[in-house]
Backbone and ligand atoms as CSV (ligand in chain L), in Angstrom:
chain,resi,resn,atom,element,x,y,z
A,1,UNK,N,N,-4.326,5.374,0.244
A,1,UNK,CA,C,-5.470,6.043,-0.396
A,1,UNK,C,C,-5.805,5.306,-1.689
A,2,UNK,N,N,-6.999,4.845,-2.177
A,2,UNK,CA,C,-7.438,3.974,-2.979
A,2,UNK,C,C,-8.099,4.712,-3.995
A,3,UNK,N,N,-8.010,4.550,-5.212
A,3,UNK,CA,C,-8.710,5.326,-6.286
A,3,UNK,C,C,-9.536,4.609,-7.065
A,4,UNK,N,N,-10.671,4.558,-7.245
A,4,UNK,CA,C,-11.193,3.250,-8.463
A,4,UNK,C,C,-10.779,3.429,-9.905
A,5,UNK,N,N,-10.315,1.959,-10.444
A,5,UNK,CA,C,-9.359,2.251,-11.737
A,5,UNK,C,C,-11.258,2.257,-12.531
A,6,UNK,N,N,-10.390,2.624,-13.798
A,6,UNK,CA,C,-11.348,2.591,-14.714
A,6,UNK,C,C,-11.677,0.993,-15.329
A,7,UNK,N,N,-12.960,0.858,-16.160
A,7,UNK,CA,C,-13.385,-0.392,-16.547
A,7,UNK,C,C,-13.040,-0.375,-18.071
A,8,UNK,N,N,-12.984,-1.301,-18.952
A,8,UNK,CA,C,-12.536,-1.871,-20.261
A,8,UNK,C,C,-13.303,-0.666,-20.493
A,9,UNK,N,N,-14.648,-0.505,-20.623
A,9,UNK,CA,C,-15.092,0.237,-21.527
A,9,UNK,C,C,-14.939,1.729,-21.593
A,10,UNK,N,N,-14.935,1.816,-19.947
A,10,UNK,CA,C,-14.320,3.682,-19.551
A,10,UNK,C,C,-12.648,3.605,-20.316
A,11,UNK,N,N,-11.826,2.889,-20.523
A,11,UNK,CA,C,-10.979,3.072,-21.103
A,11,UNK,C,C,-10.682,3.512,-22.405
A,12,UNK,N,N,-11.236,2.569,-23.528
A,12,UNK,CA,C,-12.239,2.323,-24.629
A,12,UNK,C,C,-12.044,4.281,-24.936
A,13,UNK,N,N,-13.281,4.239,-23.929
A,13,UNK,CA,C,-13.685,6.131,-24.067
A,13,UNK,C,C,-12.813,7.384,-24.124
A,14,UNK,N,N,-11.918,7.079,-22.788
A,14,UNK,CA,C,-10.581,7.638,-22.549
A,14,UNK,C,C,-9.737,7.723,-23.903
A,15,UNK,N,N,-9.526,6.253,-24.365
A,15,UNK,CA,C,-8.809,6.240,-25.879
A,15,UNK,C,C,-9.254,6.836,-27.193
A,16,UNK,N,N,-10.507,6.795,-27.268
A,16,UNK,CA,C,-11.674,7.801,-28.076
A,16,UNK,C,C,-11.333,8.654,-28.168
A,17,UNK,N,N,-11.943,9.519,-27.020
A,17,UNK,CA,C,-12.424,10.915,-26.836
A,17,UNK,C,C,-10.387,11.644,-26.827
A,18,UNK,N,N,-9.530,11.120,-26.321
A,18,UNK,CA,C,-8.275,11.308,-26.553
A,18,UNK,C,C,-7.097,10.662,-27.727
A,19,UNK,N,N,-7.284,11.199,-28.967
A,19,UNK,CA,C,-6.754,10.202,-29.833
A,19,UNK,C,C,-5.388,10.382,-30.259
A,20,UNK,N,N,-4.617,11.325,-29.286
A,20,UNK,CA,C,-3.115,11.396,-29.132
A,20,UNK,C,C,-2.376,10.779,-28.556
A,21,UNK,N,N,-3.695,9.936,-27.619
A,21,UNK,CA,C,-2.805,9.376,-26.322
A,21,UNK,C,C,-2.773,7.606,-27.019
A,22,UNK,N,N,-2.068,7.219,-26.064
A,22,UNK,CA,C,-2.087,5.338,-26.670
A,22,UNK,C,C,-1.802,4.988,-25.236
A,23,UNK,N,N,-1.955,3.525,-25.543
A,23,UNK,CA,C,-2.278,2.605,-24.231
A,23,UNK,C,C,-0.938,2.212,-24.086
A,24,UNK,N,N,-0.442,1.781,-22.812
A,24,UNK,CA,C,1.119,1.663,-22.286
A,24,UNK,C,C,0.871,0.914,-21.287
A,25,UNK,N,N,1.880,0.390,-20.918
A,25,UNK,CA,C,2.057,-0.597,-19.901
A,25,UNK,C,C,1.141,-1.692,-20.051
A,26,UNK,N,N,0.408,-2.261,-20.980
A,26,UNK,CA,C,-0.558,-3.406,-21.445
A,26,UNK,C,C,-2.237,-2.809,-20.249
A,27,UNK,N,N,-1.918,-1.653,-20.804
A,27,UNK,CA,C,-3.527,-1.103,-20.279
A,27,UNK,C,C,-3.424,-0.433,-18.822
A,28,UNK,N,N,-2.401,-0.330,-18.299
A,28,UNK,CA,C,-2.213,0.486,-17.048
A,28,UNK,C,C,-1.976,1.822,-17.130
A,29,UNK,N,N,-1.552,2.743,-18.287
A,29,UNK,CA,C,-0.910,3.963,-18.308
A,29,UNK,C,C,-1.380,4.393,-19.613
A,30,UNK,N,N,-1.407,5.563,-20.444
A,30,UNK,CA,C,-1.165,6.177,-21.464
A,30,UNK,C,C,-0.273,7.183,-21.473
A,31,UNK,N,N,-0.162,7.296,-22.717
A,31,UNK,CA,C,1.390,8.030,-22.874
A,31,UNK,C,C,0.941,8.777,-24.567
A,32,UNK,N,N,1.405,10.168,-24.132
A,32,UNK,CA,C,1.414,11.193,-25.848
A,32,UNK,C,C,3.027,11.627,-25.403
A,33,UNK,N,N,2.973,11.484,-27.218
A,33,UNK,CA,C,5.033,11.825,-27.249
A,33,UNK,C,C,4.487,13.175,-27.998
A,34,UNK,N,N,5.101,13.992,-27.326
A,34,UNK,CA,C,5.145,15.579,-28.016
A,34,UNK,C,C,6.286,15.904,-28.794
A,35,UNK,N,N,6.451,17.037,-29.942
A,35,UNK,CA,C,7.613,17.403,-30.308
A,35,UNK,C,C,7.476,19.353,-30.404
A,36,UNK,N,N,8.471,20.083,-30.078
A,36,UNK,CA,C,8.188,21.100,-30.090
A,36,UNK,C,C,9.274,21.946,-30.639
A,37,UNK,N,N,9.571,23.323,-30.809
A,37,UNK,CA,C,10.441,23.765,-31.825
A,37,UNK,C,C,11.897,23.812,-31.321
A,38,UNK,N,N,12.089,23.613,-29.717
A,38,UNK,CA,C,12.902,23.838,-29.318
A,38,UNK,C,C,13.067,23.391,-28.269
A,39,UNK,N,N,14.229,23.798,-27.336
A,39,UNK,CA,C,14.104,22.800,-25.556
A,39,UNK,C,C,12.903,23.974,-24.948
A,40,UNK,N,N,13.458,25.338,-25.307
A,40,UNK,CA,C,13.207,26.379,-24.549
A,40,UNK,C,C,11.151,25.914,-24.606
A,41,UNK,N,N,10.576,25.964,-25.833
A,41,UNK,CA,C,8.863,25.528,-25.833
A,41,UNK,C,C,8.546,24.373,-25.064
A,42,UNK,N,N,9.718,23.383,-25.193
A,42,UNK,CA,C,9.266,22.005,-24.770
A,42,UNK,C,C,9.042,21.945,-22.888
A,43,UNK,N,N,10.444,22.886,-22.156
A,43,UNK,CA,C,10.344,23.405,-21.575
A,43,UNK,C,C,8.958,24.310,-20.497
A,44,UNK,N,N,8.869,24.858,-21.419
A,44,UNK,CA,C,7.652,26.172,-21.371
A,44,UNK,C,C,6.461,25.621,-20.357
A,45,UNK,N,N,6.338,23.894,-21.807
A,45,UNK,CA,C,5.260,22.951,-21.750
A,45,UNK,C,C,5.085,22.498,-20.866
A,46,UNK,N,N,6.561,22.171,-20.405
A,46,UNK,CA,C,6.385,21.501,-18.882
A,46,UNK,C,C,6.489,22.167,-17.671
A,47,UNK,N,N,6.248,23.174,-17.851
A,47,UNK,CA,C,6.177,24.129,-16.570
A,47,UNK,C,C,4.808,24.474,-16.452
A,48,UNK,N,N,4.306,24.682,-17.689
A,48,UNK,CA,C,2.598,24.303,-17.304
A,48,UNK,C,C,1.732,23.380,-16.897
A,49,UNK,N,N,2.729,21.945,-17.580
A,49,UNK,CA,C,2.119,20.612,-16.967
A,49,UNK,C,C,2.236,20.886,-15.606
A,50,UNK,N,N,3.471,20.960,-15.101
A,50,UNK,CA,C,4.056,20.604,-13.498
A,50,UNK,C,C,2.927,21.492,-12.925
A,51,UNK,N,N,2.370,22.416,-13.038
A,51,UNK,CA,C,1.477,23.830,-12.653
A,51,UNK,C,C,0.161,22.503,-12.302
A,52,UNK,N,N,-0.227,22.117,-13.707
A,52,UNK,CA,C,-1.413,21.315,-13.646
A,52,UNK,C,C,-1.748,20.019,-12.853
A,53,UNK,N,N,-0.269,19.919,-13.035
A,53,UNK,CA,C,0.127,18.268,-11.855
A,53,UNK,C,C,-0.568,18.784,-10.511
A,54,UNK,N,N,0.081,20.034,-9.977
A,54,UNK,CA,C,-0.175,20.263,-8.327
A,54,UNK,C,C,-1.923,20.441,-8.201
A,55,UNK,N,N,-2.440,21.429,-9.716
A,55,UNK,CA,C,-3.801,21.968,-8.952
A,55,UNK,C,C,-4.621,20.217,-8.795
A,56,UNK,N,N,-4.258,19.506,-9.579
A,56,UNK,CA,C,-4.763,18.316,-9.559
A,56,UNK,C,C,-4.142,17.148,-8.981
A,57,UNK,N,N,-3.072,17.708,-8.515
A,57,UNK,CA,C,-2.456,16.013,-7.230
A,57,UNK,C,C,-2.485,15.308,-8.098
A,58,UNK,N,N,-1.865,15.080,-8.826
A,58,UNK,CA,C,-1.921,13.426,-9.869
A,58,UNK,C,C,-0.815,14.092,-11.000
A,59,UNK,N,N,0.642,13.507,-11.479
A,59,UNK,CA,C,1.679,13.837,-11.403
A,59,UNK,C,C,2.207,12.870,-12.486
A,60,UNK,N,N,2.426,14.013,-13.588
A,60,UNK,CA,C,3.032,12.242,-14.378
A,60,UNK,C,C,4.548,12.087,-14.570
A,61,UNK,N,N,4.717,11.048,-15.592
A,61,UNK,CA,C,6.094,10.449,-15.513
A,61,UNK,C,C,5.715,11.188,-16.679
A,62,UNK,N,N,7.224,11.351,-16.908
A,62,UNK,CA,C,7.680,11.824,-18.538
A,62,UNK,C,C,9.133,12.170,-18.646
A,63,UNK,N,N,9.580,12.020,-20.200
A,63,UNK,CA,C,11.362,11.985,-20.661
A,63,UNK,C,C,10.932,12.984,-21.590
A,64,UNK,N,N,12.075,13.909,-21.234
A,64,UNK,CA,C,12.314,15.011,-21.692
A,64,UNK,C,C,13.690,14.538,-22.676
A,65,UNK,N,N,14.137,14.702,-23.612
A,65,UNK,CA,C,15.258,15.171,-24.546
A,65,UNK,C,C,15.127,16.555,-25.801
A,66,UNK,N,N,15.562,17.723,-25.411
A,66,UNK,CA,C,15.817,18.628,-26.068
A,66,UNK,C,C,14.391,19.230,-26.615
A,67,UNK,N,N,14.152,19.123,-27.223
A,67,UNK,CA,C,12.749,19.154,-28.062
A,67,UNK,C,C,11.720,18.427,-27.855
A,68,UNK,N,N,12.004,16.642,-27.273
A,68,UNK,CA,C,10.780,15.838,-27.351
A,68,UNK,C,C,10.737,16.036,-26.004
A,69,UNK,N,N,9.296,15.677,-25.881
A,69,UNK,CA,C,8.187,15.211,-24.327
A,69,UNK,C,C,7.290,14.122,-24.092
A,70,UNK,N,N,7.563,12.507,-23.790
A,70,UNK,CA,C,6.837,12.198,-23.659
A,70,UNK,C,C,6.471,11.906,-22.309
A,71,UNK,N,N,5.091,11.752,-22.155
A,71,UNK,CA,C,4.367,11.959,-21.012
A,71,UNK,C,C,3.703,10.510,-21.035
A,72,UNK,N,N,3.769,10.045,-19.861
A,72,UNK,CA,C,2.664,8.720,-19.154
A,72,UNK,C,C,1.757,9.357,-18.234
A,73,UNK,N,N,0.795,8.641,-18.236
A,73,UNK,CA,C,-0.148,8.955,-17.063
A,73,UNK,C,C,-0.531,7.614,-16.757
A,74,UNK,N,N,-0.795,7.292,-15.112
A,74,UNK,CA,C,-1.058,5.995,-14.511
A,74,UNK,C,C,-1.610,6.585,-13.354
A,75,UNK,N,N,-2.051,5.918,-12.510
A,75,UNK,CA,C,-2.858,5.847,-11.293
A,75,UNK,C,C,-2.093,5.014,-10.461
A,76,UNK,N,N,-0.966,5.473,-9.521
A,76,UNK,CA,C,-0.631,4.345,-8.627
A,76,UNK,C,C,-1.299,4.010,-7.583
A,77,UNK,N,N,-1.829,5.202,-6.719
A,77,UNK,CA,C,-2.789,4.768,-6.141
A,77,UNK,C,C,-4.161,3.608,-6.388
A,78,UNK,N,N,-4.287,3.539,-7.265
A,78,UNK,CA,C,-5.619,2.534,-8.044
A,78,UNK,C,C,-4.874,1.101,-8.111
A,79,UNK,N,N,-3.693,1.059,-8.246
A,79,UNK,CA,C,-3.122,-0.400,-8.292
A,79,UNK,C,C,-1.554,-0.428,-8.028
A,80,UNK,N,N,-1.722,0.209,-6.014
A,80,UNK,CA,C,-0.388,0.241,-5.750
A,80,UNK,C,C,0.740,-0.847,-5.912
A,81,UNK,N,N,0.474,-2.156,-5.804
A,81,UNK,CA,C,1.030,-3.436,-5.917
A,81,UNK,C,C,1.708,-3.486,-7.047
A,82,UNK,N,N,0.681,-3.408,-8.212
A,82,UNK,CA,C,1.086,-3.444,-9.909
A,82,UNK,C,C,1.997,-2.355,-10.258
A,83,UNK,N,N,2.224,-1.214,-9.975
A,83,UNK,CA,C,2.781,-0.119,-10.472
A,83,UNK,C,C,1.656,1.119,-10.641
A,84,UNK,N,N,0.674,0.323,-10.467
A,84,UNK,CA,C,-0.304,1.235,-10.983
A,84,UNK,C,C,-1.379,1.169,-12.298
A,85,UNK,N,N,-2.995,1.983,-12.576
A,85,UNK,CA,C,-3.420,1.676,-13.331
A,85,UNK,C,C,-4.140,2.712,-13.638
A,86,UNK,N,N,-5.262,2.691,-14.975
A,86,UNK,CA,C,-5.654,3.948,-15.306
A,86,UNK,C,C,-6.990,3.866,-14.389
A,87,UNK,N,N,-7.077,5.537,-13.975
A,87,UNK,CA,C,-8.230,6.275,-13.594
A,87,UNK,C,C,-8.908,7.301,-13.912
A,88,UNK,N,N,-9.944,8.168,-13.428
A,88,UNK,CA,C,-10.466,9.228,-14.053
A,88,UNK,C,C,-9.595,10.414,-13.848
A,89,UNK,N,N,-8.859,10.074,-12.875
A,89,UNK,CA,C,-7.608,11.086,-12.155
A,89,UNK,C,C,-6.663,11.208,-13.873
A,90,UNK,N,N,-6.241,10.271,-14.951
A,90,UNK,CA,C,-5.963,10.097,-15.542
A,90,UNK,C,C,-6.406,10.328,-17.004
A,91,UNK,N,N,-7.303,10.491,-17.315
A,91,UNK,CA,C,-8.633,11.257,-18.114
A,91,UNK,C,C,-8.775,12.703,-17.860
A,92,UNK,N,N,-9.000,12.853,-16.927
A,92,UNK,CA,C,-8.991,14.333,-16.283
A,92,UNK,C,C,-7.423,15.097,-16.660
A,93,UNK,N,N,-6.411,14.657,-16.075
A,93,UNK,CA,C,-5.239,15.288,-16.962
A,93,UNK,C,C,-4.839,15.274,-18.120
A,94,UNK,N,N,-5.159,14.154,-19.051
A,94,UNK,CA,C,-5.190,13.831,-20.018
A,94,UNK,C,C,-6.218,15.174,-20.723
A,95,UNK,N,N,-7.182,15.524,-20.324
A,95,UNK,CA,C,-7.911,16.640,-21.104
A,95,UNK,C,C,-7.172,17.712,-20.951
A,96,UNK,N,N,-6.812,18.439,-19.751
A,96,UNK,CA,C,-6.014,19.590,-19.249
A,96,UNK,C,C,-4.855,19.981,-19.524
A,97,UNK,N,N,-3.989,18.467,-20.164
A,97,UNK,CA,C,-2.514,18.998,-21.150
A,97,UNK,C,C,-2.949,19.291,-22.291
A,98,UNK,N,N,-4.175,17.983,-23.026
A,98,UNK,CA,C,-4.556,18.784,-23.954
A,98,UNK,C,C,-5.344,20.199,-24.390
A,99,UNK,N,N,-5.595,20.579,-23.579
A,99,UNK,CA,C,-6.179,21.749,-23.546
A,99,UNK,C,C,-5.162,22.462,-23.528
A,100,UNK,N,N,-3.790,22.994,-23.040
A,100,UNK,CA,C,-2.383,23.558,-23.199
A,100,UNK,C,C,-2.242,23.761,-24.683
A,101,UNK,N,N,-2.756,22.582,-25.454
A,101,UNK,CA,C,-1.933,22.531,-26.663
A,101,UNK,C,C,-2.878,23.540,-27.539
L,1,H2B,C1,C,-0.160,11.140,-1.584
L,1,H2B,C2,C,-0.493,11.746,-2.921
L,1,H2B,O1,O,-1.725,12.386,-2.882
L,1,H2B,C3,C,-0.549,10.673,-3.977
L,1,H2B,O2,O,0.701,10.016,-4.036
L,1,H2B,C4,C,-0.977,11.179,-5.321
L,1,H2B,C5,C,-0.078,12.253,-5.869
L,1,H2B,N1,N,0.090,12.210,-7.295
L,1,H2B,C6,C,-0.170,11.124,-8.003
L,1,H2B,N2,N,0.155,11.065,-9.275
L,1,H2B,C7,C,-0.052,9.975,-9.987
L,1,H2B,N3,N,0.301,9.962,-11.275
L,1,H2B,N4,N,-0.615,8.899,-9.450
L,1,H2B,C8,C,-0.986,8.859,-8.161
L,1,H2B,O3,O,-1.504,7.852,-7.698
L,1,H2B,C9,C,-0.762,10.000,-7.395
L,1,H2B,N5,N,-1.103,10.041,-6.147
């Protein structure tokens, strides 16, 4: 299943309009590092992500330790070969965790 990645400038926008997130993997992924008061919130957080992962099929990577969360988002489908790359699939969740917060 093939996804169209995004272009320099849809990225650009993505990085804009989201200014928590930063560019990872040399432009394939973004990633926001969270910190929260405890495991139990950090927790919480990610039981809402995982919620948001399914209604939207698109699923991210992320390291959990105690309190911190950081989260990647990539598109493997869009550049199965490479590991993967950014899409709107990726933008789109990117608004919806932030909207959690
Ligand atoms: C088969 C299934 O729909 C795909 O593997 C979906 C599921 N979740 C996904 N999540 C992410 N992060 N990238 C994908 O390409 C992706 N693809």
């Amino acid at each position: 299943m093939s996804v169209p990645k995004l272009n320099e400038k849809e990225v650009a926008t993505l990085l804009a309009d989201h200014s928590d997130w930063s560019s990872a993997r040399d432009g394939a992924a973004i990633q926001r590092k969270l910190q929260f008061a405890d495991f139990s919130e950090a927790w919480g957080f990610m039981a809402r992500v995982a919620l948001l992962a399914e209604k939207h099929d698109h699923h991210p990577e992320w390291f959990n330790v105690y309190n911190r969360v950081e989260i990647t988002l990539t598109t493997h489908d869009a550049d199965p070969d490479n590991g993967g790359a950014l899409s709107q699939r990726d933008a789109d969740m990117a608004e919806a965790i932030d909207a959690l917060l």
